[in-house]
PyMOL Python script that loads the backbone (N, CA, C, O; Angstrom):
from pymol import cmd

cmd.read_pdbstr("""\
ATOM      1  N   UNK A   1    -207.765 -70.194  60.737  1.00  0.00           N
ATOM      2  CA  UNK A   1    -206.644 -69.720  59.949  1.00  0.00           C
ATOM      3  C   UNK A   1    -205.845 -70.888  59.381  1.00  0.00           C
ATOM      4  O   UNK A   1    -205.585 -70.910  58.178  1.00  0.00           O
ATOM      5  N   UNK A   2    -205.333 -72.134  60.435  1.00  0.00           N
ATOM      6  CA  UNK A   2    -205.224 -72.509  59.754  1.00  0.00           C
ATOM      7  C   UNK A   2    -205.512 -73.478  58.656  1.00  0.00           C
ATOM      8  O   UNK A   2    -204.623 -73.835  57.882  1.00  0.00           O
ATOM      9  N   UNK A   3    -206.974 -73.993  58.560  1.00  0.00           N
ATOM     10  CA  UNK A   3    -207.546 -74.870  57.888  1.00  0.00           C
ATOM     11  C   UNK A   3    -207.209 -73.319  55.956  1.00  0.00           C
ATOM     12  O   UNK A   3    -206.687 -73.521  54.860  1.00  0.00           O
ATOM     13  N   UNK A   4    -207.537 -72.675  56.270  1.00  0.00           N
ATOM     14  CA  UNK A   4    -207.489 -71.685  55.244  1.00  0.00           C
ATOM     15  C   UNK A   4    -205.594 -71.734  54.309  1.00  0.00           C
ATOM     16  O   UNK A   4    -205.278 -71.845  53.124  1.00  0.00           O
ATOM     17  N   UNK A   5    -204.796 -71.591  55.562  1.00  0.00           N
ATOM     18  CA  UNK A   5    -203.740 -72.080  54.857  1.00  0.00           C
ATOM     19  C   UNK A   5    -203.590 -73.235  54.568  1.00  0.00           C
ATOM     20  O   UNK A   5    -202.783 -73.532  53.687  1.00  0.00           O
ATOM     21  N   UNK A   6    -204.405 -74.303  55.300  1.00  0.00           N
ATOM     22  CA  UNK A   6    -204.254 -75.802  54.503  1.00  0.00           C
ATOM     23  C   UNK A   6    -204.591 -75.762  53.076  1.00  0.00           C
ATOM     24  O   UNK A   6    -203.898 -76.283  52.202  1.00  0.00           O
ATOM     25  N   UNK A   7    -205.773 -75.071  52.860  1.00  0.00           N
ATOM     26  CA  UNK A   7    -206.628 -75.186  51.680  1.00  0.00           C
ATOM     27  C   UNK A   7    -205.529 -74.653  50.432  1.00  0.00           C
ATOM     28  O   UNK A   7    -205.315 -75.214  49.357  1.00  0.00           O
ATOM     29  N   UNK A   8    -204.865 -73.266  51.008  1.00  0.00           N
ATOM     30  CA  UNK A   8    -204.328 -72.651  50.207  1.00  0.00           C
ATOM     31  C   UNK A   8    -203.059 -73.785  49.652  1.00  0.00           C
ATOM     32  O   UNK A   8    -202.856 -73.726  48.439  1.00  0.00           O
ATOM     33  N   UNK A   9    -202.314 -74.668  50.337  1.00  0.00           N
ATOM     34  CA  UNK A   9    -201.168 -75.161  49.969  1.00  0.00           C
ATOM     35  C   UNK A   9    -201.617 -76.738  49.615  1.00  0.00           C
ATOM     36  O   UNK A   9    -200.872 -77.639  49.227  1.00  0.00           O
ATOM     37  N   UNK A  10    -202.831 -76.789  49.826  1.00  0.00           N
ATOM     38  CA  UNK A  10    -203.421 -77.986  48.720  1.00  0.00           C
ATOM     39  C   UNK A  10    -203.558 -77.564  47.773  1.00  0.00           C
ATOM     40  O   UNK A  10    -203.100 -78.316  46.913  1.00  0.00           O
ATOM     41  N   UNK A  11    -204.231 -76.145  47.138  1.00  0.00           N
ATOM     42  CA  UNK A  11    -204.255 -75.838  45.893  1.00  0.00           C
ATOM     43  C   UNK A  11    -202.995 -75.949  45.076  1.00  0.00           C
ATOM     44  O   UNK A  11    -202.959 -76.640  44.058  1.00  0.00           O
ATOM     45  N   UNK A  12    -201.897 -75.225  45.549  1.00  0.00           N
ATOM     46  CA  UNK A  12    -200.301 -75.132  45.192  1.00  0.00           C
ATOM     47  C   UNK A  12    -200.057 -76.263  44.818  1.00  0.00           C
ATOM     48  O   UNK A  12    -199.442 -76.634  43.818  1.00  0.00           O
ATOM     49  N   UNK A  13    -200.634 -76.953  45.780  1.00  0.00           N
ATOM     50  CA  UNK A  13    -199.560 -78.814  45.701  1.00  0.00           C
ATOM     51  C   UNK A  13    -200.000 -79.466  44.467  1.00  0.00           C
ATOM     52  O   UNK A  13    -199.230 -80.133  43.776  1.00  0.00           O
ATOM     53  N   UNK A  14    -201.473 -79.243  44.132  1.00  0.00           N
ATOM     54  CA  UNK A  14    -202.243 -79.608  42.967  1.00  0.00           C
ATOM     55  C   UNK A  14    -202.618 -79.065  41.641  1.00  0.00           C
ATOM     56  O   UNK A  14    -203.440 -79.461  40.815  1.00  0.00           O
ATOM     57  N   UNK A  15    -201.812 -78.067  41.647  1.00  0.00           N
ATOM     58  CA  UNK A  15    -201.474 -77.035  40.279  1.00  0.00           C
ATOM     59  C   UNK A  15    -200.205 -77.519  39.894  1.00  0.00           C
ATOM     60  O   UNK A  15    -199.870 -77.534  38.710  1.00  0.00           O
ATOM     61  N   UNK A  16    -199.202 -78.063  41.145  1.00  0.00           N
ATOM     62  CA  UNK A  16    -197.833 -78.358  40.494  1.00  0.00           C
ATOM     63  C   UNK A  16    -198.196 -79.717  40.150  1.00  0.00           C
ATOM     64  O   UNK A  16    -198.142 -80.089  38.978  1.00  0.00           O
ATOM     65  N   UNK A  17    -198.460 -80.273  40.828  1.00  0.00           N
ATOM     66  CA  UNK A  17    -199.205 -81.843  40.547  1.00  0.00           C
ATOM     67  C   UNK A  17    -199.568 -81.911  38.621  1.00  0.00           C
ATOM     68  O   UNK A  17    -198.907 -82.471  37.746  1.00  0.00           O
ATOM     69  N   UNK A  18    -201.042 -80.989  38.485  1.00  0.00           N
ATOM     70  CA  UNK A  18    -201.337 -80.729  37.603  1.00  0.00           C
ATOM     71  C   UNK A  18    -200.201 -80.588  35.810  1.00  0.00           C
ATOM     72  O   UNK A  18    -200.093 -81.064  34.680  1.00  0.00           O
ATOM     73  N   UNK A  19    -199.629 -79.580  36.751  1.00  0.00           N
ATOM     74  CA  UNK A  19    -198.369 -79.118  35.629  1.00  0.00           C
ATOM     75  C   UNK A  19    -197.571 -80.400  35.389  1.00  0.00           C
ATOM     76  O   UNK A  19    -197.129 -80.762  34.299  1.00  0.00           O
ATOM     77  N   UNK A  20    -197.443 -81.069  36.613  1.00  0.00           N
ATOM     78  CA  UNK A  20    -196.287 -82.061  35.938  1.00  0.00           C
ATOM     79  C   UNK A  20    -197.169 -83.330  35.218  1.00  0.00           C
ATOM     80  O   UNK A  20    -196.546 -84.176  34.577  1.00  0.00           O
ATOM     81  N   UNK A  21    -198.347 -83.403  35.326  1.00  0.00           N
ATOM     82  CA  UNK A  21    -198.941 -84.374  34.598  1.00  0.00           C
ATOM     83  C   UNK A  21    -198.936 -84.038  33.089  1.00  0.00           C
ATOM     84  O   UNK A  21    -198.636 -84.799  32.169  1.00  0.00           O
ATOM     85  N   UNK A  22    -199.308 -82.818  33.020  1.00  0.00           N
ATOM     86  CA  UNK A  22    -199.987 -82.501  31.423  1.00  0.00           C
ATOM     87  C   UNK A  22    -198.650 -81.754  31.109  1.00  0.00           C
ATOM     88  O   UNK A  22    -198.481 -81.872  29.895  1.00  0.00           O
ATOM     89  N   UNK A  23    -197.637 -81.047  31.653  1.00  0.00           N
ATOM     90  CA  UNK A  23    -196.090 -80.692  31.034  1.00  0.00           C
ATOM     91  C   UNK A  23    -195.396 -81.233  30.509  1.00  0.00           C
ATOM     92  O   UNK A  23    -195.116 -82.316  31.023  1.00  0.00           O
ATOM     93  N   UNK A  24    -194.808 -80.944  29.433  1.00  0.00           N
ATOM     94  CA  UNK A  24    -193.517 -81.923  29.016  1.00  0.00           C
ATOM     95  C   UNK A  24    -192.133 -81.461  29.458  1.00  0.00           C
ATOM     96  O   UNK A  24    -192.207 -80.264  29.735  1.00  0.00           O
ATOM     97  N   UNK A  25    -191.287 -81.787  29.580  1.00  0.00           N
ATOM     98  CA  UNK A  25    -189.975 -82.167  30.060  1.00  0.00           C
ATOM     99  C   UNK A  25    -189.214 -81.534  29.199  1.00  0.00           C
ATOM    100  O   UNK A  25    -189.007 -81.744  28.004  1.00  0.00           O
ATOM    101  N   UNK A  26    -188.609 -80.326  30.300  1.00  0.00           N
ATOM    102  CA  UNK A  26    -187.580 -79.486  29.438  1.00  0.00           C
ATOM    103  C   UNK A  26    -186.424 -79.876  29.556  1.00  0.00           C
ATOM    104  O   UNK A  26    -186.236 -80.723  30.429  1.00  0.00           O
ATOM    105  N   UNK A  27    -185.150 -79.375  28.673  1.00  0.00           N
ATOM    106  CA  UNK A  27    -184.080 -80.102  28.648  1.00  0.00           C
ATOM    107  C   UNK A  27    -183.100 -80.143  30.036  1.00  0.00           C
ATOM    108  O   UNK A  27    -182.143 -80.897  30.212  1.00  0.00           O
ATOM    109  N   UNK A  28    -183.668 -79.017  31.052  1.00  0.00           N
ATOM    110  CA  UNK A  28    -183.262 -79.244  32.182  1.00  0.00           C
ATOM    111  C   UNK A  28    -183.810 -80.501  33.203  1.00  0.00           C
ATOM    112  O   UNK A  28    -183.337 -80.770  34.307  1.00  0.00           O
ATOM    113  N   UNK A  29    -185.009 -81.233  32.478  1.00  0.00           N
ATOM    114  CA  UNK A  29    -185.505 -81.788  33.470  1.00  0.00           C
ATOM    115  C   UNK A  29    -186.740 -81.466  34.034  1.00  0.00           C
ATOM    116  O   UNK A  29    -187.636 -82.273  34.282  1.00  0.00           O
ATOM    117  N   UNK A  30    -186.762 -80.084  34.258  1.00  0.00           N
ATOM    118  CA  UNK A  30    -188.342 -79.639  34.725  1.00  0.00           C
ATOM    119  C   UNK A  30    -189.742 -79.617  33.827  1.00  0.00           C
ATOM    120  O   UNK A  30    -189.641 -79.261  32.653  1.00  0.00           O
ATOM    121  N   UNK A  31    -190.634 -79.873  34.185  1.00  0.00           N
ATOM    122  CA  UNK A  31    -192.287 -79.933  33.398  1.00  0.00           C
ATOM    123  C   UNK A  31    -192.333 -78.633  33.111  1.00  0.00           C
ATOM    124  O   UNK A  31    -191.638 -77.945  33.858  1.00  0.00           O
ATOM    125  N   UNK A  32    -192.815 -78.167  32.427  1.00  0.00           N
ATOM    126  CA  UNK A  32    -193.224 -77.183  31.973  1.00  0.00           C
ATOM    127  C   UNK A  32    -194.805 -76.932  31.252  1.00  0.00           C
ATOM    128  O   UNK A  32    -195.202 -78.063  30.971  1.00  0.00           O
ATOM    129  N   UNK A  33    -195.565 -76.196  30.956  1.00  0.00           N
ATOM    130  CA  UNK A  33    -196.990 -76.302  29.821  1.00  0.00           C
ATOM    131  C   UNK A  33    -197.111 -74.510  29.605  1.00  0.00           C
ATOM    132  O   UNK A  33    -196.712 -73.593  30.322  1.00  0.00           O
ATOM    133  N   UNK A  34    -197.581 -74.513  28.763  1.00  0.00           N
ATOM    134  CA  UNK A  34    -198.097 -73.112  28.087  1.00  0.00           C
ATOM    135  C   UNK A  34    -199.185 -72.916  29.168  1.00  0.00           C
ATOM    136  O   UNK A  34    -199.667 -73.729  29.957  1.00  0.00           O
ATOM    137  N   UNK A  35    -199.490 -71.295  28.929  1.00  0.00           N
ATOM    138  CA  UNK A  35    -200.931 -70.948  30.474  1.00  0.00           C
ATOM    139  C   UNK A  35    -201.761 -71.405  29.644  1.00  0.00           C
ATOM    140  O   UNK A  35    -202.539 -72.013  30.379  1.00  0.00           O
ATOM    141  N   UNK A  36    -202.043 -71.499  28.844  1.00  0.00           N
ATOM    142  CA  UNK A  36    -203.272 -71.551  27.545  1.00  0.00           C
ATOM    143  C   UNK A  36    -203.880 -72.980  28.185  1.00  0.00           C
ATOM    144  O   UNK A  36    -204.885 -73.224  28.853  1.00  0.00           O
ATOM    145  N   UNK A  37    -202.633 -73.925  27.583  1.00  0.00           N
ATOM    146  CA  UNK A  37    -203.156 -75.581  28.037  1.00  0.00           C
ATOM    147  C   UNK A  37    -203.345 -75.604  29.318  1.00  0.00           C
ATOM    148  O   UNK A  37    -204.053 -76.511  29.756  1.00  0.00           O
ATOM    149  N   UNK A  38    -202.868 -74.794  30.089  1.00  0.00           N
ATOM    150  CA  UNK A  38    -202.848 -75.134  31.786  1.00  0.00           C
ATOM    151  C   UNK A  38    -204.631 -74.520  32.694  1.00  0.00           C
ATOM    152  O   UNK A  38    -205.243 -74.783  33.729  1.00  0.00           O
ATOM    153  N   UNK A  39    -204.824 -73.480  31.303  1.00  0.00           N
ATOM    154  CA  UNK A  39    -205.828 -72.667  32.275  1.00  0.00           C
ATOM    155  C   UNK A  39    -207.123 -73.738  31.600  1.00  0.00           C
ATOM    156  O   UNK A  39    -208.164 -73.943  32.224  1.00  0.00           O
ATOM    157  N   UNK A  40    -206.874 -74.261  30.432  1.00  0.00           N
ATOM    158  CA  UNK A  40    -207.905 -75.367  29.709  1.00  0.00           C
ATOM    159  C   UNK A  40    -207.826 -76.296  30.633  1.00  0.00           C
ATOM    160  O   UNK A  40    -209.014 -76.370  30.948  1.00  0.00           O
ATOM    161  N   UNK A  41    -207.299 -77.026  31.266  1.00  0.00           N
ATOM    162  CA  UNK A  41    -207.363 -78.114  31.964  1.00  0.00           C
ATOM    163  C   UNK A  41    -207.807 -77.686  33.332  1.00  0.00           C
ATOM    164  O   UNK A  41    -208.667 -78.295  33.968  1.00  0.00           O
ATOM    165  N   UNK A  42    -207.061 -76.400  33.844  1.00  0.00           N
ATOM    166  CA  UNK A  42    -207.222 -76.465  35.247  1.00  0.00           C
ATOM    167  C   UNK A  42    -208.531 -75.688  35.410  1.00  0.00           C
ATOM    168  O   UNK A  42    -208.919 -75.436  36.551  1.00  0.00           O
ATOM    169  N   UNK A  43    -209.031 -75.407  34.655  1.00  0.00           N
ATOM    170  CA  UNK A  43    -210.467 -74.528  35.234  1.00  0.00           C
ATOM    171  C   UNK A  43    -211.496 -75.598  35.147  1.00  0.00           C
ATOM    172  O   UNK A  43    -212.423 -75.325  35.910  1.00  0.00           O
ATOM    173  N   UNK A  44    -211.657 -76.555  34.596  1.00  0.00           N
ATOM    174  CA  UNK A  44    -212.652 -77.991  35.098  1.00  0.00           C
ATOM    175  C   UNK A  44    -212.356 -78.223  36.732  1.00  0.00           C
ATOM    176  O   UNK A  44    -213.155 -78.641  37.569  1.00  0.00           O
ATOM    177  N   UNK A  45    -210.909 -77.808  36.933  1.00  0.00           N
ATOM    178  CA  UNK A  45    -211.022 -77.906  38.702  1.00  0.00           C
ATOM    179  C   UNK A  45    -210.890 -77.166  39.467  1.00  0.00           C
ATOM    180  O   UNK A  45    -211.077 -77.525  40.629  1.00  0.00           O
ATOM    181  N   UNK A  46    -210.489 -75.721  39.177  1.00  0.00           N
ATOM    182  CA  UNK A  46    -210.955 -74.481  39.949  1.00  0.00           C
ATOM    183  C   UNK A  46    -211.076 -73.050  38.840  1.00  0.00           C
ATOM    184  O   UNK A  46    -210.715 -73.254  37.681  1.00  0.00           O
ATOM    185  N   UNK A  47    -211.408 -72.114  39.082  1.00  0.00           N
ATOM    186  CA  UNK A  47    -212.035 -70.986  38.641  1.00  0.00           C
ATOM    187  C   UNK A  47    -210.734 -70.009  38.795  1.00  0.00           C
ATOM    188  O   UNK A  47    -210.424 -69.141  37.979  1.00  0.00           O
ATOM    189  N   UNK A  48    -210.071 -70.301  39.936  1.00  0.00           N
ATOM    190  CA  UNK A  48    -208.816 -69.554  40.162  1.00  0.00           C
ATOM    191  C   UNK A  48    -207.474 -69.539  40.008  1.00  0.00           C
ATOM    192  O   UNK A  48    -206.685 -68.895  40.699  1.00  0.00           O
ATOM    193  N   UNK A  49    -207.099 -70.569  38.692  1.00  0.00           N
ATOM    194  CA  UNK A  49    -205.742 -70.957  38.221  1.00  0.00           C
ATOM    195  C   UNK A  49    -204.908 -69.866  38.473  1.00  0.00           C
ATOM    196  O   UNK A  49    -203.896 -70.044  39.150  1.00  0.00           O
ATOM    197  N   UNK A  50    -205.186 -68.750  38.023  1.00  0.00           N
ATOM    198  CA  UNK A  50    -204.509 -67.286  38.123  1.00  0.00           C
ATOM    199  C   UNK A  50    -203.476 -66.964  39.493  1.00  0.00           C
ATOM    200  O   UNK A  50    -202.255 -66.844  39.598  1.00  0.00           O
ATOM    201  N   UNK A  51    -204.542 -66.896  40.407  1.00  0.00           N
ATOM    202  CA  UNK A  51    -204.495 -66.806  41.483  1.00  0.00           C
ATOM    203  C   UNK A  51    -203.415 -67.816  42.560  1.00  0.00           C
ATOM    204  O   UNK A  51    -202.578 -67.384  43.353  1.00  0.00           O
ATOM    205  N   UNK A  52    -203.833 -69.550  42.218  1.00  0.00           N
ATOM    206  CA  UNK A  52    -202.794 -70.021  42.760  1.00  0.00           C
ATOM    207  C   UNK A  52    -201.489 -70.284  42.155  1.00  0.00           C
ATOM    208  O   UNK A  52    -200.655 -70.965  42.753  1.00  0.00           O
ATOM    209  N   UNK A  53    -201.262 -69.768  40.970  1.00  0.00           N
ATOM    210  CA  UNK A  53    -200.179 -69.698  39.997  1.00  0.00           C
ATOM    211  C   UNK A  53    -199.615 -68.580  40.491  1.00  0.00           C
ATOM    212  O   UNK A  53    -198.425 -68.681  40.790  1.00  0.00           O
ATOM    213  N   UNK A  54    -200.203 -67.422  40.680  1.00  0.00           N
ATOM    214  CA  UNK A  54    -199.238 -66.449  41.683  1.00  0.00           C
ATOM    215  C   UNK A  54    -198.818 -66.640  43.250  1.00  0.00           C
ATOM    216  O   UNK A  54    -197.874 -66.022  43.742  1.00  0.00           O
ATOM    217  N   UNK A  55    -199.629 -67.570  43.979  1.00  0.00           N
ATOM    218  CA  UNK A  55    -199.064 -68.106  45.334  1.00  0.00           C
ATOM    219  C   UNK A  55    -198.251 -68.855  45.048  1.00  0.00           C
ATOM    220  O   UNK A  55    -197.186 -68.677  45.640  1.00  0.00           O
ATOM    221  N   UNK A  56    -198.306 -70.157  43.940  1.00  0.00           N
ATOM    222  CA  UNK A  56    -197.049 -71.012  44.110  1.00  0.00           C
ATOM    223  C   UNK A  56    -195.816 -70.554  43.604  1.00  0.00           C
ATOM    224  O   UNK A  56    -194.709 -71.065  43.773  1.00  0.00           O
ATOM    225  N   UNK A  57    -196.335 -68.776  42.484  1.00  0.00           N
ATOM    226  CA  UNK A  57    -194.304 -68.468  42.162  1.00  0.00           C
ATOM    227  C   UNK A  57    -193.659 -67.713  43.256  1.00  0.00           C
ATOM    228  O   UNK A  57    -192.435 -67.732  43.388  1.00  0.00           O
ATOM    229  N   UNK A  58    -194.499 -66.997  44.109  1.00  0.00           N
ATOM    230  CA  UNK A  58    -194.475 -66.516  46.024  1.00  0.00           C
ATOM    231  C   UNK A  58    -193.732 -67.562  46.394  1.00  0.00           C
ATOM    232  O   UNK A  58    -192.554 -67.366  46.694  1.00  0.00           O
ATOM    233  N   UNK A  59    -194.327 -68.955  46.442  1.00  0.00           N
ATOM    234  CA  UNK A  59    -193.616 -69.763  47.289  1.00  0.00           C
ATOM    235  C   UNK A  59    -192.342 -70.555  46.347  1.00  0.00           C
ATOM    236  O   UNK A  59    -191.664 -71.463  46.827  1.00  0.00           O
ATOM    237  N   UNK A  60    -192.189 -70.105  45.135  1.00  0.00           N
ATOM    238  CA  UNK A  60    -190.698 -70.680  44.699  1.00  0.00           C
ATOM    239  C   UNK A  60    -191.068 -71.484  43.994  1.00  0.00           C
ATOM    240  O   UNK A  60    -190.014 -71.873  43.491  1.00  0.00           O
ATOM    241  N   UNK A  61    -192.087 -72.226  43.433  1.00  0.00           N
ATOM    242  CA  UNK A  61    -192.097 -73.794  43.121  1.00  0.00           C
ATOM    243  C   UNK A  61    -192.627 -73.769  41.347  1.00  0.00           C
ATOM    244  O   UNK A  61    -192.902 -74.771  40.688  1.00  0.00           O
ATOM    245  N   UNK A  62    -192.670 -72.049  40.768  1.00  0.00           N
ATOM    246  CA  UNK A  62    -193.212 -72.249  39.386  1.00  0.00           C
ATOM    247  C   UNK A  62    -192.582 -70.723  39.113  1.00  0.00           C
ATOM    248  O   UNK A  62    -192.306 -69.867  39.954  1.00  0.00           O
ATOM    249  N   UNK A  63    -192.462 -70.675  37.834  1.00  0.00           N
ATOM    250  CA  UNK A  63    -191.639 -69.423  36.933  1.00  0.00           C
ATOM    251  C   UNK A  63    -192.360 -69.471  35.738  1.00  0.00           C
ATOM    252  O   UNK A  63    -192.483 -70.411  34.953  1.00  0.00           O
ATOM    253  N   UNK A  64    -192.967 -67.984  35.682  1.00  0.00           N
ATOM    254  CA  UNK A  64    -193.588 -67.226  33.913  1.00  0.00           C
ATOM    255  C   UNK A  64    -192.836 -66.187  34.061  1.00  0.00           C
ATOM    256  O   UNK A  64    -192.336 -65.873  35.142  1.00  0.00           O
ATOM    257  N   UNK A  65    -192.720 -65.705  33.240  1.00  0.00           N
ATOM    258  CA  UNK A  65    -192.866 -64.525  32.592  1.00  0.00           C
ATOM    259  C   UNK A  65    -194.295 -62.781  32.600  1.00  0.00           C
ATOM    260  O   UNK A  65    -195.216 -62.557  31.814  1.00  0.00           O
ATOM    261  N   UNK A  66    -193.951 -62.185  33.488  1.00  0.00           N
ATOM    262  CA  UNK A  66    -194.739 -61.392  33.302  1.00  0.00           C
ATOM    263  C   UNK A  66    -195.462 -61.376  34.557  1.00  0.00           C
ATOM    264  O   UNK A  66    -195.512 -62.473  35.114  1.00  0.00           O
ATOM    265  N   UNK A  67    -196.141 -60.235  35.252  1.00  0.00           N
ATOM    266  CA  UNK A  67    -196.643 -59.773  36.498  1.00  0.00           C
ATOM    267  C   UNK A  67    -197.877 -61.081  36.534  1.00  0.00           C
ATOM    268  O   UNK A  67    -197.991 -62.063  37.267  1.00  0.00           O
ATOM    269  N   UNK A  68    -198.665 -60.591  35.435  1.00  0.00           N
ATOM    270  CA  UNK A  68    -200.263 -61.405  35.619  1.00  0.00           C
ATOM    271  C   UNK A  68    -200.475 -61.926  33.979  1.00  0.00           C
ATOM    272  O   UNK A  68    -200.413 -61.396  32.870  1.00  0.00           O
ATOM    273  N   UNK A  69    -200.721 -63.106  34.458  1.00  0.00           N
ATOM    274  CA  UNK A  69    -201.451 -63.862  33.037  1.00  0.00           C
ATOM    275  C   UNK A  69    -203.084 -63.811  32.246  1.00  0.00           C
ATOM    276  O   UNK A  69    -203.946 -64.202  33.033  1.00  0.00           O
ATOM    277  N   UNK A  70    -203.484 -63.525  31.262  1.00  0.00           N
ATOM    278  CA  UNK A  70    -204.613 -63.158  31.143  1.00  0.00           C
ATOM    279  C   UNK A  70    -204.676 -64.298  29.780  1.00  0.00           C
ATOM    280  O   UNK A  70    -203.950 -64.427  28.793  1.00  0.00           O
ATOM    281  N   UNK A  71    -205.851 -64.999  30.233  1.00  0.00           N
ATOM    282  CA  UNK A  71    -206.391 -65.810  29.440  1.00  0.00           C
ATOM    283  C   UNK A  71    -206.453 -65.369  27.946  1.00  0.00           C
ATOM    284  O   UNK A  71    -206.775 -64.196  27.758  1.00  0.00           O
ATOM    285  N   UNK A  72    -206.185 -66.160  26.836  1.00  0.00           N
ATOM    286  CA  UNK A  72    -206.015 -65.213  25.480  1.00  0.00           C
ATOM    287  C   UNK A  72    -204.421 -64.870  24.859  1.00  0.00           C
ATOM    288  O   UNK A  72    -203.616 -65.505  24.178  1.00  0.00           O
ATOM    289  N   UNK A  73    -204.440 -63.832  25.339  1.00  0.00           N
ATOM    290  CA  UNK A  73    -203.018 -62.889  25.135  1.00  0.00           C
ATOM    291  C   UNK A  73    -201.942 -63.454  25.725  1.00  0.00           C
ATOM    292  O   UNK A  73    -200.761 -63.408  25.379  1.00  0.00           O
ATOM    293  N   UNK A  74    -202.720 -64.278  27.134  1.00  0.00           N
ATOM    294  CA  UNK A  74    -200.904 -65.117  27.377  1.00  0.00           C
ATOM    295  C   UNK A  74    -200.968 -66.779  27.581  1.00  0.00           C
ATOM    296  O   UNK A  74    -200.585 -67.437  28.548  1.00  0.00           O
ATOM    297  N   UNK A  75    -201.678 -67.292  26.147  1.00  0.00           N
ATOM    298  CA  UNK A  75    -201.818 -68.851  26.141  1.00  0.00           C
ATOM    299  C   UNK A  75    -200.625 -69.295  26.361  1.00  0.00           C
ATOM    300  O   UNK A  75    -200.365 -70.170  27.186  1.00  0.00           O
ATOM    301  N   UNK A  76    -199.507 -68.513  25.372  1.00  0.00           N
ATOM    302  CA  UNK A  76    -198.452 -69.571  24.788  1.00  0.00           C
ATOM    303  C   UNK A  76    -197.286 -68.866  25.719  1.00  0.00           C
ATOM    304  O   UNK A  76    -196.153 -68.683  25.274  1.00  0.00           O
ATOM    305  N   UNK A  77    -197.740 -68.423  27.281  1.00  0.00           N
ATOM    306  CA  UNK A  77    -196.813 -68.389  28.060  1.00  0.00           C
ATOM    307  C   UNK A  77    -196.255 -69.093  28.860  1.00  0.00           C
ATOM    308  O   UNK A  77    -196.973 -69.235  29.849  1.00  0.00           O
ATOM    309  N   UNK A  78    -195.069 -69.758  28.960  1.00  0.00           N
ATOM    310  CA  UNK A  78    -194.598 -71.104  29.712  1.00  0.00           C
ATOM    311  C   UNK A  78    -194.405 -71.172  31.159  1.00  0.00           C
ATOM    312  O   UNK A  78    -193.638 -70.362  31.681  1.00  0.00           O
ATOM    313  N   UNK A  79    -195.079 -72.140  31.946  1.00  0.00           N
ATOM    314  CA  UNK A  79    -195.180 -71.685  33.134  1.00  0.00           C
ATOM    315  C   UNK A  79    -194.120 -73.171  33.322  1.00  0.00           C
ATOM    316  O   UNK A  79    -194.083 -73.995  32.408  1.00  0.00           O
ATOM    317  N   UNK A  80    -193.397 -73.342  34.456  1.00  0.00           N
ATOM    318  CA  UNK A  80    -192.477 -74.446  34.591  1.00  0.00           C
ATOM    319  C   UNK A  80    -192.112 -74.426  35.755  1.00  0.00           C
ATOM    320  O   UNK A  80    -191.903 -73.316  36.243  1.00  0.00           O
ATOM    321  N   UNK A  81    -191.944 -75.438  36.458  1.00  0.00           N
ATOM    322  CA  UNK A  81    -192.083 -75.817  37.862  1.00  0.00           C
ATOM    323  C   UNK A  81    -190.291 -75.533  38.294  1.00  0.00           C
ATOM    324  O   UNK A  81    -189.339 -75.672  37.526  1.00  0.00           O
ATOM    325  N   UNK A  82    -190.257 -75.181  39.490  1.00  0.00           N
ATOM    326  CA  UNK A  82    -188.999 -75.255  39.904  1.00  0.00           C
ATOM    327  C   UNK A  82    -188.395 -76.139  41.170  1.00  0.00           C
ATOM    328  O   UNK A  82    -187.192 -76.103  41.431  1.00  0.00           O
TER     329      UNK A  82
END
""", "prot")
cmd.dss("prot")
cmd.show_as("cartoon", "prot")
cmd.util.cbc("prot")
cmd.orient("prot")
């Protein structure tokens, strides 16, 4: 169990990681990127961007808009770290 939650909060740590590399800097300060650019980059390193994008807004650390993101229809939705 817990090697499984390790795995899970390495993913988190490395999606926000991710975001703040390829995000630009909103006027508050926080990274931010569209899902579009985020799911282009992050699916060369997992299949399940979706997925840990809904554990890390669970755990507080990212904010969209909208229940579930679907590749396409919600490119130019801003996902931004908190």
């Amino acid at each position: 169990m817990d090697d499984a939650h390790s795995h899970v909060s390495r993913e988190v740590l490395e999606l926000c990681l991710v975001i703040r590399q390829i995000g630009k800097s909103q006027e508050d300060g926080r990274a931010a990127v569209e899902f579009g650019r985020l799911f282009e980059h992050y699916v060369t390193i997992s299949n399940k961007v979706v997925g840990v994008l809904l554990r890390a807004r669970r755990q507080g650390l990212v904010h969209f808009e909208g229940e579930m993101l679907w590749q396409g229809r919600d490119d130019h939705v801003l996902i931004m770290l908190l």
